[in-house]
N, C-alpha and C positions, 0 to 999 in steps of 0.2 A: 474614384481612384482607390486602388486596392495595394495595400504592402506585398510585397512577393515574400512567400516562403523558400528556403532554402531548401532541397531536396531530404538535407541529411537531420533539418529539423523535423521535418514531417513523417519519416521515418523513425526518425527518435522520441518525438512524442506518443504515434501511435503504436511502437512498439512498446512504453510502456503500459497502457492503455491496455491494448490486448495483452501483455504477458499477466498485469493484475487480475484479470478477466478468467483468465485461461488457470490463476493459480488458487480463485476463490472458488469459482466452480467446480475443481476437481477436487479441490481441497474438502470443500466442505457437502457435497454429495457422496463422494468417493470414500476418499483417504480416508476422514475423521471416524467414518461410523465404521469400517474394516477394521479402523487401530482399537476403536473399544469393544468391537464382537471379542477379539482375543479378550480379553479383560472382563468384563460384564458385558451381560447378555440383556442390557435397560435404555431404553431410550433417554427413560430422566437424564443419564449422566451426560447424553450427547446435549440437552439441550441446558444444562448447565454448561459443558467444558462452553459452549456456543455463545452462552450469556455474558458469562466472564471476561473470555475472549474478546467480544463485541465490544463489550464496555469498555475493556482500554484500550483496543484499538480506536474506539471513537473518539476517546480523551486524547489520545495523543497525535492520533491525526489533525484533529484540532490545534494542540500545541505550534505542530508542525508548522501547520498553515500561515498560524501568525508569527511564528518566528521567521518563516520565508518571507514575509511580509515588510519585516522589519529592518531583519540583518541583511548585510553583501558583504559577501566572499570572495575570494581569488574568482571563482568560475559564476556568478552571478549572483540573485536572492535564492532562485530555487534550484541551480542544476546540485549545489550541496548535498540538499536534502537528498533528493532525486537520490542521486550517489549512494549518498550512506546508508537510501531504504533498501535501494535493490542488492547492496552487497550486504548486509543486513539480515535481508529474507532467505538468501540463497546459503546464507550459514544456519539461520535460524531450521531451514527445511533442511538442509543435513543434519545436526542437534536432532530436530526430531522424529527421525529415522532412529537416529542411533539409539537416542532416550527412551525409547519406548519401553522403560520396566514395569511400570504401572498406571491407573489414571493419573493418580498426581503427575507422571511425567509426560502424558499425555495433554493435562490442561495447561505444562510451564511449558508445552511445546507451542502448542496453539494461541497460548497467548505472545510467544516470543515472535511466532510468524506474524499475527496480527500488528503487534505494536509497530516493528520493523517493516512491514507493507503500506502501513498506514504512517511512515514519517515520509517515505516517498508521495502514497496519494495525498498526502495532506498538502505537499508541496508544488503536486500535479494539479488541482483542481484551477487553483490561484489563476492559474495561466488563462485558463478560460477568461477571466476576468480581464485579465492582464491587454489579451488580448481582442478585448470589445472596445476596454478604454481607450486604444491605442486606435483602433478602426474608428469610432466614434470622432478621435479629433484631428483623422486625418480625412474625413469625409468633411468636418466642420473648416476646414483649412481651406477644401476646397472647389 
């Protein structure tokens, strides 16, 4: 015996899914190494702005996760997060359109998209989880 998903969740989870997908790989093949040709003509700096970046996206993705974990809000544990990453990101990726003066403003770009993508995925992953345990004890039920 199987839970039924809702159309307009299935839809909304994997549009977050693919739009994260669709924002790293353009992001970071694309975008990032065109914003530093104008600037320096060095790879080093693409694979620092990329380290730095990583690195607090991964700390706060984490954060994320476990506070989705913990708290409940008006709209559940994780639609919150969800919320605040992806409106979050979409200001962060205007910011760094606009910001582009220099690397420095290229690395508080990349890292503000990071941090902000990563409060959303940190609070998307969960679900997977969320959702075995939930299959698991309705299989044991029945």
């Amino acid at each position: 015996m199987q839970e039924k998903r809702s159309p307009e969740y299935l839809i909304g989870m994997n549009s977050i899914h693919i739009g994260t997908n669709f924002l790293w790989i353009s992001f970071e093949s694309y975008i990032l190494p065109i914003e530093l040709i104008n600037f320096v003509n060095n790879s080093l700096f693409l694979g620092f702005i990329a380290f730095i970046g990583t690195a607090a996206g991964v700390f706060i993705g984490l954060i994320s996760g476990t506070a989705s974990d913990k708290y409940t809000f008006l709209w559940g544990r994780r639609g919150p997060y969800i919320i605040i990453g992806v409106i979050l990101t979409v200001f962060s990726i205007f910011l760094d359109e606009v910001m582009k003066i220099n690397v420095f403003g290229i690395l508080i770009g990349y890292i503000m998209i990071q941090i902000s993508s990563n409060i959303s995925v940190g609070a998307y992953q969960p679900l997977f989880v969320d959702f075995c345990i939930r299959m698991r004890g309705v299989r044991q039920q029945a």
